[in-house]
VMD Tcl script that draws the C-alpha trace (Angstrom):
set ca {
  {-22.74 36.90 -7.31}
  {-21.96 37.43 -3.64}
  {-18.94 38.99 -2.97}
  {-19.62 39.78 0.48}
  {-16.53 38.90 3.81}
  {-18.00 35.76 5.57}
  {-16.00 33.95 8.29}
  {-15.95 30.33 8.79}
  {-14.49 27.76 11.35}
  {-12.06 25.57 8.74}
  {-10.94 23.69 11.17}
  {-8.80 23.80 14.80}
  {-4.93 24.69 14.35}
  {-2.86 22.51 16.95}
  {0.41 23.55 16.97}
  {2.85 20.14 16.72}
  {6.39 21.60 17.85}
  {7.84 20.68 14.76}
  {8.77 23.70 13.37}
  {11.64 25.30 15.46}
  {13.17 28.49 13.45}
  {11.12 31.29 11.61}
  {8.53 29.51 8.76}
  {9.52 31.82 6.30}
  {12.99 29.73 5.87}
  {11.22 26.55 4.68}
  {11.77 25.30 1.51}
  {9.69 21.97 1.08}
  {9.05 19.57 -2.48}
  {6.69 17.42 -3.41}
  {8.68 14.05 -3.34}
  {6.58 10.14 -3.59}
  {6.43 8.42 -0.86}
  {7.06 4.41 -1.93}
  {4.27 1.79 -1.73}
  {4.56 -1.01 1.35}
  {5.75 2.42 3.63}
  {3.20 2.24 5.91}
  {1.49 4.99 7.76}
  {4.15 7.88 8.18}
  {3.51 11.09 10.51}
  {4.53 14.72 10.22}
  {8.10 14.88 10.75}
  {9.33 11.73 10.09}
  {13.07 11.67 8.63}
  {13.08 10.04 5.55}
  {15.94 8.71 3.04}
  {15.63 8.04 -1.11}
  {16.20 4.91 -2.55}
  {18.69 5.52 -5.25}
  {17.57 3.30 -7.26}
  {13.52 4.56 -7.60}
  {14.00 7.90 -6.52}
  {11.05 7.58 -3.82}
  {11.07 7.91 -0.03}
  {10.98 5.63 2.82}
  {10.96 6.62 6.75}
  {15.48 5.99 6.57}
  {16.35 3.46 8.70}
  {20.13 3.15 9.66}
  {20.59 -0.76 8.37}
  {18.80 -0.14 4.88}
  {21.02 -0.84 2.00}
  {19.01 0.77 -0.73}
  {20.12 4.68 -0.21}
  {17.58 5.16 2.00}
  {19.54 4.31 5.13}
  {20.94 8.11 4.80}
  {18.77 11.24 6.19}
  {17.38 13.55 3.30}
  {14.68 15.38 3.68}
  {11.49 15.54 6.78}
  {7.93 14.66 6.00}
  {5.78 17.34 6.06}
  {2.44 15.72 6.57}
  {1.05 12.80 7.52}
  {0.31 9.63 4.65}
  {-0.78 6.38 4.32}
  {1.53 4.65 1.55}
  {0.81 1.40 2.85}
  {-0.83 0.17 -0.43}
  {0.14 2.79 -3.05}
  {3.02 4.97 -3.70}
  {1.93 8.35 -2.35}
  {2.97 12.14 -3.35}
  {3.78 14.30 -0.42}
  {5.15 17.32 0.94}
  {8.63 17.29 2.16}
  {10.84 19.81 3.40}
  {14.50 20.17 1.96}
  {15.45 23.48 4.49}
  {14.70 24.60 7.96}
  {14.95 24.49 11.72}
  {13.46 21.79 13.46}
  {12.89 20.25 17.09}
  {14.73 17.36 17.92}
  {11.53 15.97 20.10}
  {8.76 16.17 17.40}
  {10.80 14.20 14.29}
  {10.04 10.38 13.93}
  {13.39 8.09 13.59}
  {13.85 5.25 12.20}
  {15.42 2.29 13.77}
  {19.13 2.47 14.63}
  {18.95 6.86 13.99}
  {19.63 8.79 16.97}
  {19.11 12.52 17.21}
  {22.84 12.47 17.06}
  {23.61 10.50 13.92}
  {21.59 12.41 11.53}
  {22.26 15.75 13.00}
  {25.05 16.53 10.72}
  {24.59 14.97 7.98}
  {20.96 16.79 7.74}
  {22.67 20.08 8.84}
  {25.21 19.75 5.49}
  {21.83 19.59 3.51}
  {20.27 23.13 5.14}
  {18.00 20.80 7.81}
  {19.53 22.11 11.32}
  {18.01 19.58 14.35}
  {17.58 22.41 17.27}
  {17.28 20.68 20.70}
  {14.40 20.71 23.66}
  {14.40 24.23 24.78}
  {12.87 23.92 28.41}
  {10.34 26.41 29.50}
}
mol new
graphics top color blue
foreach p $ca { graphics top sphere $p radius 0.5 }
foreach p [lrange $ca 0 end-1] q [lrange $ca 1 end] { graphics top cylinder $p $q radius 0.2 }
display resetview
């Protein structure tokens, strides 16, 4: 066997913005993602449907449990035909600009409501 140090080229890191406190305060689940949800991107704030327990991206006029912020996607899916697992984060600091709302959420209407859950919405800092 080889046991020898190589380096390799994985891939390119591109930092998103998403993250906006120290990484080391995360906590994230693995959480499913309900079929007919379409394509969902990194930081998109989703809600649970109380009656399945999955996600959807929360939307303020749902009716279903999901209308209310829970938790922020972690990476990007494709539940569009399946139900999906994914990573989700339950804590942390995160910039306003790079989270994905759903229609009728505002910055402002899920701020505090994520903040009583340990999810605190930090605004644009300009350079």
């Amino acid at each position: 066997m080889d046991y020898k140090a190589k380096f390799a080229t994985e891939g390119t890191y591109v930092p998103d913005g998403l993250i906006a406190g120290n990484a080391h305060l995360l906590v994230g689940r693995q959480i499913t993602i309900a079929s007919g949800a379409g394509v969902l991107k990194r930081g998109a704030v989703l809600g649970k449907i109380t009656a399945s327990g999955k996600y959807l991206l929360s939307l303020s006029a749902a009716s279903d449990g999901s209308q209310t912020p829970d938790l922020i996607l972690a990476e990007d899916v494709d539940a569009t035909a399946a139900d999906v697992k994914a990573l989700a984060y339950a804590r942390g600091d995160f910039a306003a600009a790079a989270l994905t709302l759903g229609t009728g959420h505002t910055v402002a209407s899920i701020t505090e409501g994520l903040r009583a859950k340990g999810i605190t919405i930090l605004p644009a800092v300009a350079a």
